[in-house]
Every structure is written in C-alpha cells, then in structure tokens.
C-alpha positions as CSV (number, residue, x, y, z in Angstrom):
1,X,-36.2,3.8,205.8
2,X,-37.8,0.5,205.6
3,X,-37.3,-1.5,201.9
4,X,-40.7,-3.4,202.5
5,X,-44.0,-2.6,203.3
6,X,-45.2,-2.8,206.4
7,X,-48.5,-1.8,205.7
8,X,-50.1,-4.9,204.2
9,X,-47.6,-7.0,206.8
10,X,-49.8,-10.0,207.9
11,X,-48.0,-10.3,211.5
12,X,-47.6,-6.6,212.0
13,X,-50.3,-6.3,215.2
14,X,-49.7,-9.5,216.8
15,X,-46.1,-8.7,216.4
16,X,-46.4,-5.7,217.7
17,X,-48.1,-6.9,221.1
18,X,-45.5,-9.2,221.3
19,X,-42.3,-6.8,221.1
20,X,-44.0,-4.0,223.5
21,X,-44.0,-7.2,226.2
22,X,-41.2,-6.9,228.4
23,X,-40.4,-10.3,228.0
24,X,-38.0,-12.7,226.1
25,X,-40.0,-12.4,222.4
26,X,-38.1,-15.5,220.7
27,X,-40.4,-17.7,221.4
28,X,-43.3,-16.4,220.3
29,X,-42.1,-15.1,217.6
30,X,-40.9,-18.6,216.7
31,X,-44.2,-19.6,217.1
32,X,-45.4,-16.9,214.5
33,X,-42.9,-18.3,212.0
34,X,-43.4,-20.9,209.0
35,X,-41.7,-23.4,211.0
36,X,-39.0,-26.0,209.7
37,X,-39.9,-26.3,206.5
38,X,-38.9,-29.5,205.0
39,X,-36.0,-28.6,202.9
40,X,-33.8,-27.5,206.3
41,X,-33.3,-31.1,206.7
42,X,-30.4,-33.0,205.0
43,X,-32.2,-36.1,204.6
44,X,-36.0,-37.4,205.1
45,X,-37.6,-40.9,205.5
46,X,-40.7,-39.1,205.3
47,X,-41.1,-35.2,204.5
48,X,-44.2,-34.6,206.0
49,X,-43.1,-35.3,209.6
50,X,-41.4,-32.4,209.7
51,X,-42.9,-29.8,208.0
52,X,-44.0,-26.8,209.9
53,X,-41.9,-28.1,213.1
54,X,-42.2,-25.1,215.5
55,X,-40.3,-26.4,218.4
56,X,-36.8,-25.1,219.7
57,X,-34.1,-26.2,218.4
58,X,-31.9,-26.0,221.3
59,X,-29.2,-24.2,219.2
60,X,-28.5,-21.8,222.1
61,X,-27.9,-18.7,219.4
62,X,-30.5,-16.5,221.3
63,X,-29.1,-17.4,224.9
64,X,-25.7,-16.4,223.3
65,X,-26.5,-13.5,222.2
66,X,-28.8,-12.0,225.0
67,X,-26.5,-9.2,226.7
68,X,-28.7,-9.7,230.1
69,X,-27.0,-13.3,230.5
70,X,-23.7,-11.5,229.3
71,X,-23.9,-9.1,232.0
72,X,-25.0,-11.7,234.2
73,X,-23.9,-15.3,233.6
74,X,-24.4,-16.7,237.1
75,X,-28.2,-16.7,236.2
76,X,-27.0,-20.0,234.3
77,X,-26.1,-22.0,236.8
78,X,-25.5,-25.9,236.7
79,X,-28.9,-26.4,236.9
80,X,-29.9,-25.0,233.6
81,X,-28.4,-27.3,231.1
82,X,-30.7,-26.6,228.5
83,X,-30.0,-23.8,226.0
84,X,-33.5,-23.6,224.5
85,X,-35.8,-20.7,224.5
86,X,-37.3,-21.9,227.4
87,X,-34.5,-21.6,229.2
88,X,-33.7,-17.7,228.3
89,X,-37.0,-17.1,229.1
90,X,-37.0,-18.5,232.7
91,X,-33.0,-16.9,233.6
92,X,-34.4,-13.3,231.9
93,X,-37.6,-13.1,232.3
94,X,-39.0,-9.9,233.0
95,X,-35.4,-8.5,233.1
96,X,-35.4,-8.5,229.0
97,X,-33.3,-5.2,227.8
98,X,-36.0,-5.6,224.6
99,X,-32.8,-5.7,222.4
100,X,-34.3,-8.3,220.3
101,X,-30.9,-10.3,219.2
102,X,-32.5,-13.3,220.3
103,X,-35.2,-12.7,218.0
104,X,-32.5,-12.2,215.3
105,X,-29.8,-14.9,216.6
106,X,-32.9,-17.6,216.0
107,X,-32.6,-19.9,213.0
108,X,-36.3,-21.0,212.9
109,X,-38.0,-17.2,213.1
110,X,-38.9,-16.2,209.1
111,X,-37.1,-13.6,207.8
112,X,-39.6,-11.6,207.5
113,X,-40.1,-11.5,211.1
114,X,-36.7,-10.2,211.6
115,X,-36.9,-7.5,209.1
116,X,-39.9,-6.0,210.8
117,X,-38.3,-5.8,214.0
118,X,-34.7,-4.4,212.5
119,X,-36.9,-1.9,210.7
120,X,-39.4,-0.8,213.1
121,X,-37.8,-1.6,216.8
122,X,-34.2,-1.3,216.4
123,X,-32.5,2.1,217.0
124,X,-29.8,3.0,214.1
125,X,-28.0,4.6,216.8
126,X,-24.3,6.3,215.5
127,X,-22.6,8.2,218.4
128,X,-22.0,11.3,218.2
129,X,-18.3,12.7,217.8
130,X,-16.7,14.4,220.2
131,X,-16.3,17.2,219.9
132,X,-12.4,18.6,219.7
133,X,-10.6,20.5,222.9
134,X,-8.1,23.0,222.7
135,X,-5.3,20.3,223.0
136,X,-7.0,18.1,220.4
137,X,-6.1,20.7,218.1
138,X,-2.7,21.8,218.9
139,X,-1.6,18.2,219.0
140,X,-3.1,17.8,215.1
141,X,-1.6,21.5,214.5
142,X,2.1,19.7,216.1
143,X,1.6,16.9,213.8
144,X,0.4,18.5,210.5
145,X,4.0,20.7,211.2
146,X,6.2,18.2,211.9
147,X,4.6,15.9,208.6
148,X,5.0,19.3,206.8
149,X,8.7,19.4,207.5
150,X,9.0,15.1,206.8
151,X,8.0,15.9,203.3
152,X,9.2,18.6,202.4
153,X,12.7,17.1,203.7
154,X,12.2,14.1,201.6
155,X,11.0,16.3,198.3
156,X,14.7,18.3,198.7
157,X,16.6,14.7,199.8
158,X,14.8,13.5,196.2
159,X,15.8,16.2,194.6
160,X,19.5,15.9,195.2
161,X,19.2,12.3,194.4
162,X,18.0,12.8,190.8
C-alpha cells in the first residue's frame, strides 16, 4: 500500500507514458527530475552554474544494475567505453525487461520519482513455499525423534551430575 499520494502526483501521466515504453526509462526520467541541485557539489566557484544540471553523470549505476547487460555482457563490447545512460539505452534498447533498477540505481532521478515507480510498477513478489512431500516429512519426523532422544539423554546425563 503506497505511504504517499499518488493522486495529486505532479509527474504521475507523463511518468506513466514513460514506464509503459518498452525502453530504457532512466533517462527520461532523469530528465523529469530537479536536476543537480547545487548542494550535491562539495565545492562551488559559482552556484548557479550548476543548478538544475540534468545531464548524465556517467556513474554507470544503471548500466550495473540492468539484468539485460547481466545476462548479456558481450552487448558491451570495447567499443562502448562510456557508461552513461546513453550507452544502456543503445546496448538494451528495445530489449528493456521494464525492471526499472536503472531508474532506481540513478543518483540524479528525485526521489520521488523512485517511489512512484517502487509503489505503482514493481511487483512485491514472495515465492510461494513448497509445498512438503511425503519424504520431507519423514525426514523432519527422523529428526524431531532423534533430537527428542539428544535431550532427553542430556536432561538424565544432568540429572546424575547434580
């Protein structure tokens, strides 16, 4: 259930059009961000060169975390030294699993951003257990004995002690 209303999001439609694409989103919604706001920086000459810098910061989180180029890391060859958005975009492409860790794995897209996507795109998805075969339970019946038979050995061995 989503903390934060979603309702009154500013975003929430282009954002939308943008994640039902079946395309690397991290750029885009990079673009939709604040930017790098001023305070990112450890020290300015002049703060108002930077602020609301929307280009890549060639970090390479999101081409680190995409699970195509996981599967598949031939697609960067030597010839793709850069490890911007530009570059997941052009190795992916159309290929895009719509996973959106790149999304997450980028510094520069607001938080905000992020939370829409975990809230209304991501799957909580929790496995279901298997369910137990006829061994399964005679092994846990075999061990539940034989720990039976452990303790009680050790209640009479500290019995006799005492």
């Amino acid at each position: 259930m989503p903390y934060f209303n979603y309702e009154e999001f500013e975003y929430k439609d282009v954002l939308n059009e943008i994640l039902d694409e079946k395309d690397v989103p991290v750029a885009r919604c990079r673009l939709l961000s604040k930017g790098f706001e001023p305070y990112h920086r450890l020290s300015l000459d002049d703060p108002l060169l930077v602020e609301g810098d929307k280009g890549c910061l060639a970090c390479g989180n999101c081409i680190d975390s995409c699970p195509v180029l996981r599967k598949e890391p031939e697609r960067l060859d030597d010839t793709t030294v850069q490890r911007t958005s530009m570059a997941l975009e052009s190795t992916v492409g159309e290929d895009c699993e719509q996973c959106y860790s790149c999304i997450l794995a980028c510094p520069q897209v607001d938080t905000s951003l992020k939370d829409y996507t975990v809230d209304t795109r991501v799957p909580e998805v929790i496995p279901p257990a298997r369910a137990l075969g006829i061994l399964d339970k005679y092994l846990m019946a075999v061990v539940a004995l034989v720990f039976g038979i452990l303790l009680g050995v050790f209640i009479d061995i500290s019995a006799l002690i005492f």
